[in-house]
C-alpha positions in Angstrom: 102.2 92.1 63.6 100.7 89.2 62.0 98.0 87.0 63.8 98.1 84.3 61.3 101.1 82.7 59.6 100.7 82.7 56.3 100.5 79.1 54.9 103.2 77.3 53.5 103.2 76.4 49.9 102.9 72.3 49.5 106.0 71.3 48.1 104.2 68.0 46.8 100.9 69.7 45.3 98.1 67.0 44.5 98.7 66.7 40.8 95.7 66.5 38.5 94.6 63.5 36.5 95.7 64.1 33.6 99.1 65.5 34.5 99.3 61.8 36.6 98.3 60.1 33.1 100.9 62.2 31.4 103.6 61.2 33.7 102.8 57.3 32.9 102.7 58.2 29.5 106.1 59.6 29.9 107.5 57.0 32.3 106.3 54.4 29.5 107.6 55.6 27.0 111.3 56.5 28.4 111.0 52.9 29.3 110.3 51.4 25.6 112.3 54.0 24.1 115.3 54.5 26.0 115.5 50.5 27.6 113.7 48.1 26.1 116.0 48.3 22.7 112.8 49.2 20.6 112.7 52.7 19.1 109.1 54.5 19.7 107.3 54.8 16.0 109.8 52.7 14.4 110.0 49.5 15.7 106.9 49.6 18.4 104.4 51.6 18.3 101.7 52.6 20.6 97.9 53.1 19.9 94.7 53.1 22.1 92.1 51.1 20.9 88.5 51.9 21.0 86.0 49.8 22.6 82.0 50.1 24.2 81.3 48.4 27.4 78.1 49.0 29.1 77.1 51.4 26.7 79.9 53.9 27.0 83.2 54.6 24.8 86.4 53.0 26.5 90.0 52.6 25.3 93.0 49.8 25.5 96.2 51.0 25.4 98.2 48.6 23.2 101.9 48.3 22.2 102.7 46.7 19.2 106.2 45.4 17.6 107.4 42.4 15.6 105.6 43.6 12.5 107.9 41.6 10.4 106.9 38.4 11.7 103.6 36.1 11.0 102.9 34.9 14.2 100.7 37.0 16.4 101.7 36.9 20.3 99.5 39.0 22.9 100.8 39.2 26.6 98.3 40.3 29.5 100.2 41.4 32.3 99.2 41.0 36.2 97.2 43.0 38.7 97.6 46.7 39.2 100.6 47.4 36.9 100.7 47.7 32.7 101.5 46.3 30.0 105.2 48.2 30.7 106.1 45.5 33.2 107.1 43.4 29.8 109.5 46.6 28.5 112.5 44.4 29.2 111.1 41.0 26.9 109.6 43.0 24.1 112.3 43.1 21.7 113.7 39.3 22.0 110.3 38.2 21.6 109.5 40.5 18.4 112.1 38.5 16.7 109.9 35.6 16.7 106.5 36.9 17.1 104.3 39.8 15.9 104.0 41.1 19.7 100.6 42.5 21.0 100.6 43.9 24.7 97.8 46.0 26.3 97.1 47.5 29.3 93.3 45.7 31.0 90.6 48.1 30.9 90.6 50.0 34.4 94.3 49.2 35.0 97.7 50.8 33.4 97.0 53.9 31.0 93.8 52.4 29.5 90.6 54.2 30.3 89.0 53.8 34.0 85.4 53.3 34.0 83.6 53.2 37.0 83.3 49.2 38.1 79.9 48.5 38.8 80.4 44.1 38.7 78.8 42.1 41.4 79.6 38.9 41.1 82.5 36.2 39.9 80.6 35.8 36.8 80.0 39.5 35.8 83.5 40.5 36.7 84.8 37.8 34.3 82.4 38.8 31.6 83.7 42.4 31.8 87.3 41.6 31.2 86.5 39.1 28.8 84.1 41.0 26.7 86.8 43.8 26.9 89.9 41.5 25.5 87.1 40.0 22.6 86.5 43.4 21.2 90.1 44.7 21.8 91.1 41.6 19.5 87.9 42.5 16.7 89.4 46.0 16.8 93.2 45.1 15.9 91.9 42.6 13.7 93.7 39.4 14.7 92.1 35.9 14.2 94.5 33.5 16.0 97.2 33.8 18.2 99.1 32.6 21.0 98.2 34.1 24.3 100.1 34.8 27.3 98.9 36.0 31.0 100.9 36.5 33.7 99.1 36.5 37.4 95.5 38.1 37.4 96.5 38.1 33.5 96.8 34.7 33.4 93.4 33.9 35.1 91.7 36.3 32.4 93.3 34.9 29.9 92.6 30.9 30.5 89.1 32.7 31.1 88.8 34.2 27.4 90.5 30.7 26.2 87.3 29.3 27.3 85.3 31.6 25.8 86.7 31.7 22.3 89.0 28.7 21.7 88.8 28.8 18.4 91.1 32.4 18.8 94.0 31.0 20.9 97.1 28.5 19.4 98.7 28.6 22.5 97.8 29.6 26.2 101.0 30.2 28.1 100.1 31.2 31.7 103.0 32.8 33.9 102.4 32.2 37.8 98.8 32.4 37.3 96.9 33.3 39.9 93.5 31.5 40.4 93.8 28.5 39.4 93.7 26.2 42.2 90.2 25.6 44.7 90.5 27.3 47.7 91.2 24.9 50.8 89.0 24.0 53.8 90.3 25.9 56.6 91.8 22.8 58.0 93.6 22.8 54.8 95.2 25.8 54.7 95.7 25.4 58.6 98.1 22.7 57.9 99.3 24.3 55.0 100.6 27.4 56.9 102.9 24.6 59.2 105.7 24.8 56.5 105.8 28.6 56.7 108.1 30.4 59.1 106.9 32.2 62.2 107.5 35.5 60.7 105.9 34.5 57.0 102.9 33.0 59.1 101.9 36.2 60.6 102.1 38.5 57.3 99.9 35.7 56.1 97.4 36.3 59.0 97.7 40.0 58.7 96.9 39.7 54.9 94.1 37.4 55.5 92.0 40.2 58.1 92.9 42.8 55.4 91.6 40.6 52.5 87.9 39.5 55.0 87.5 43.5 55.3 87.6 44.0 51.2 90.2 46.4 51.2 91.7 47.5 47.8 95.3 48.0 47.4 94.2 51.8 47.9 92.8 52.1 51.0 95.8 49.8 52.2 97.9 51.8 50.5 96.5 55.3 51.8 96.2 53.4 55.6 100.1 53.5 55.4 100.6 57.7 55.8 103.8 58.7 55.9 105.3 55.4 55.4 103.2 55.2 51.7 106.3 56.3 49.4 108.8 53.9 51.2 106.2 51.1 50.8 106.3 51.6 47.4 109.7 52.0 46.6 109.9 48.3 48.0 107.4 47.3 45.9 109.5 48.4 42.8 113.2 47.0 43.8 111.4 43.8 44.0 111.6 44.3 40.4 115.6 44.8 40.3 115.5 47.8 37.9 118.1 50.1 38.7 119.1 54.0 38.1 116.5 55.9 35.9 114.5 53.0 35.3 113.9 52.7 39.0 112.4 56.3 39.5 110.1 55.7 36.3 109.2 52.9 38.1 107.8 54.5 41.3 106.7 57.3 39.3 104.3 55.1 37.2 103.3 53.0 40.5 103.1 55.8 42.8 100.6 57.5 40.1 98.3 54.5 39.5 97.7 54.5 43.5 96.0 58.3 42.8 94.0 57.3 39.5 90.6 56.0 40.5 90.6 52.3 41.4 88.5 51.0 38.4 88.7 47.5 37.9 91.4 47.2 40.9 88.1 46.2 43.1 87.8 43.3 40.3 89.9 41.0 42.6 87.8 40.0 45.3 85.4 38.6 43.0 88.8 36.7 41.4 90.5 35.4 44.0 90.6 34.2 47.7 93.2 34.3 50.5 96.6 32.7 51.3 97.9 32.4 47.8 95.9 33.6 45.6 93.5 30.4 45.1 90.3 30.8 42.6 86.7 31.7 43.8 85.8 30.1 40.4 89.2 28.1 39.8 90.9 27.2 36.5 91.8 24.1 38.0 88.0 23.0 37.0 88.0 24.6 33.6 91.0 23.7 32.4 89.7 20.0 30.9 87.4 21.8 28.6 90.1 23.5 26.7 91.9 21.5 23.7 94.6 23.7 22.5 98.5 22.9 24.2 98.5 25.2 27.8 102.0 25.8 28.9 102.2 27.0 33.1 105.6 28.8 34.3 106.1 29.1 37.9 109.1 29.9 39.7 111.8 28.2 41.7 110.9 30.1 44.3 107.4 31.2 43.5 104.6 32.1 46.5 101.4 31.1 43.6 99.2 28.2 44.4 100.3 25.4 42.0 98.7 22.7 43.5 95.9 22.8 40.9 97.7 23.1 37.6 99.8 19.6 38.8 96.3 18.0 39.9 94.7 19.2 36.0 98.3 17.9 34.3 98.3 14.8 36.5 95.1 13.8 35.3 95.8 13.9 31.5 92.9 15.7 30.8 93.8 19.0 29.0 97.5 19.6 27.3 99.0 20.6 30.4 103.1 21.1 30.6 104.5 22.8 33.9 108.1 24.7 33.5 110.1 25.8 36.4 111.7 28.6 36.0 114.9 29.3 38.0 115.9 32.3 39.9 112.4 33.1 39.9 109.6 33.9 42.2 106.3 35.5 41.0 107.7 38.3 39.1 109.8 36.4 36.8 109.1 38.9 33.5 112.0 40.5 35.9 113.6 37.9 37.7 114.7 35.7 34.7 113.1 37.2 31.3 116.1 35.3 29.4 114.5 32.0 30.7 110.8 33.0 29.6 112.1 34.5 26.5 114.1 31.0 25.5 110.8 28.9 26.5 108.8 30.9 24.2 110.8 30.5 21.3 111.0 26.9 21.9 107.3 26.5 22.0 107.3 28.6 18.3 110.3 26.1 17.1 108.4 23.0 18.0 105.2 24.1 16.5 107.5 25.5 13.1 108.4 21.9 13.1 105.5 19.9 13.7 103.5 22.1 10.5 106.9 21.3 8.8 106.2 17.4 9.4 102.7 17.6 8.8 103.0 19.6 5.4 105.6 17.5 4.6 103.0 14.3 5.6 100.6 15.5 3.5 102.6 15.6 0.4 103.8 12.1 0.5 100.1 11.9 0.7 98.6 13.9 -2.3 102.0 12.0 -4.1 100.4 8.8 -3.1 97.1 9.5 -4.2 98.2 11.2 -7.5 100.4 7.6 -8.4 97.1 6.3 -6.9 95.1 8.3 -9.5 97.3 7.3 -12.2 97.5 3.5 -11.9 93.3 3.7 -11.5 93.5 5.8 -14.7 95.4 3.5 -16.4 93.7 0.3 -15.2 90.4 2.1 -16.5 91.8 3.0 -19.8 93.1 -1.2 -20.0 89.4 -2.1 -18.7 87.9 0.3 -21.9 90.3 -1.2 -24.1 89.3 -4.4 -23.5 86.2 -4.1 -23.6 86.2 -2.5 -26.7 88.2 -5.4 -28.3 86.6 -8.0 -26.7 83.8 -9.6 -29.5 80.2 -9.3 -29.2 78.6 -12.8 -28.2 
């Protein structure tokens, strides 16, 4: 007779790290591979790439297609996901750009160090020192740079820093970028919501004043974790196969270490997303053309990227794009894709006029050249025939 059962076997046994990474790596690259209509080591190809930050050896994890193409395109994608969430765009835009897209250090499949950043400041300095030496490593000069979200903050935030790197800053739904509002403000502001909308607002609000991470949300949910984040994927729309690789990779970054995931109370401030240093007061410094996408029916703060093109002050031009909310790399990638190509055509043909400018010009000045030369060569003439008095 036995006293004690014997214990049942876990039929979910807490996987390792590394056997979490390696279902990422799989999930990523059956998504590249199998959907994106790219072909793994033919035409994109996946590297980590080495970097130091606070003394110790870290790695970006960085897909690469479009080889055949001069311009140089790099896409930053939003908080807590990878660089996959762009799987579906990849090979539409490789046909116009040489396409760069990597995962930010502490998030996707690049390497987790341990965040240590205490302020707005430091927190920006760490991502932005990350994406500098990420670009030194690859060894691209200039390029047109896209952010979407949390990406999209870091990436007007490196624009600052090295304007002289980025063509273009295209920011999808970025987060960040408008001042947060006196309470008042966003008192008022909560009016136009529903009853229902108003109270996940609140609820969001106490989480966000206690500092929780998405984690300890997350791990707060028990039993009802894996049906929270099947939602959180079929926001997405994916469907079949692609679905499960979904929730695989997502399910597996909410077991890695948080890293840089504590980054975003030092970003940004509750309801929608508003900037505890905003764009919105940045943006005038920057000269090259910025491009904004938000969606139809997108939750994002806008109200400071209309104030910063209102004012006339930096290159600002806002798209809408429809059938969209937040998401809209999978609500309406067509729409995104199309925009982008058009911003590549426009500059194709503004170079065109320009080259062709400055030909009429050196044309000019060569006919300019001549005539002088000739008037000279009259002027030596006659003075050499004229008689000495």
């Amino acid at each position: 007779m036995h006293f004690f059962k014997k214990k049942q076997e876990d039929p979910n046994p807490q996987l390792t790290q590394i056997e979490l990474i390696d279902g990422m790596i799989h999930a990523e690259h059956t998504m590249l591979d199998k959907y994106s209509g790219l072909k793994v080591g033919k035409t994109v190809h996946i590297i980590n790439v080495p970097i130091i930050l606070n003394g110790k050896e870290e790695y970006i994890h960085t897909v690469r297609c479009g080889d055949d193409q001069k311009e140089d395109l790099v896409l930053l994608h939003g908080y807590l996901v990878g660089m996959v969430s762009f799987f579906g765009m990849l090979k539409d835009l490789s046909q116009h750009y040489r396409v760069w897209c990597f995962d930010l250090i502490g998030m996707g499949l690049s390497s987790r160090p341990e965040f240590t950043c205490q302020s707005t400041e430091e927190t920006i300095d760490y991502f932005v020192d990350s994406i500098e030496q990420w670009r030194q490593k690859v060894g691209i000069e200039r390029f047109h740079m896209v952010g979407q979200s949390f990406g999209g903050y870091m990436s007007g935030m490196y624009a600052l820093r090295y304007p002289e790197r980025v063509k273009k800053l295209i920011l999808m739904s970025p987060a960040g970028v408008t001042r947060p509002g006196n309470p008042e403000e966003v008192a008022e502001g909560l009016k136009k919501f529903s009853f229902l909308k108003r109270q996940a607002i609140k609820l969001a609000s106490s989480i966000w004043a206690k500092k929780y991470t998405p984690h300890v949300v997350v791990g707060k949910l028990g039993p009802l974790k894996n049906l929270f984040l099947k939602g959180y994927v079929k926001r997405t729309n994916l469907k079949g196969e692609e679905f499960e690789l979904g929730c695989r990779y997502i399910s597996s970054i909410f077991k890695l270490p948080e890293s840089t995931l504590k980054a975003l109370h030092y970003i940004l401030t509750v309801p929608r997303a508003a900037g505890c240093l905003p764009l919105e007061d940045k943006m005038p410094l920057l000269k090259m053309p910025i491009e904004i996408y938000y969606g139809d029916r997108d939750w994002m703060n806008s109200e400071g990227a209309y104030r910063v093109a209102a004012s006339g002050q930096a290159k600002v031009r806002i798209h809408i794009i429809p059938n969209a909310g937040h998401i809209m790399n999978f609500e309406n990638p067509e729409h995104i894709i199309k925009l982008m190509a058009e911003h590549k055509l426009k500059e194709d043909e503004e170079i065109e006029v320009k080259y062709s400018h400055s030909l009429k010009e050196n044309v000019v000045d060569l006919e300019t050249e001549k005539e002088l030369h000739l008037i000279s060569e009259e002027n030596i003439i006659s003075t050499k025939a004229a008689p000495v008095s």
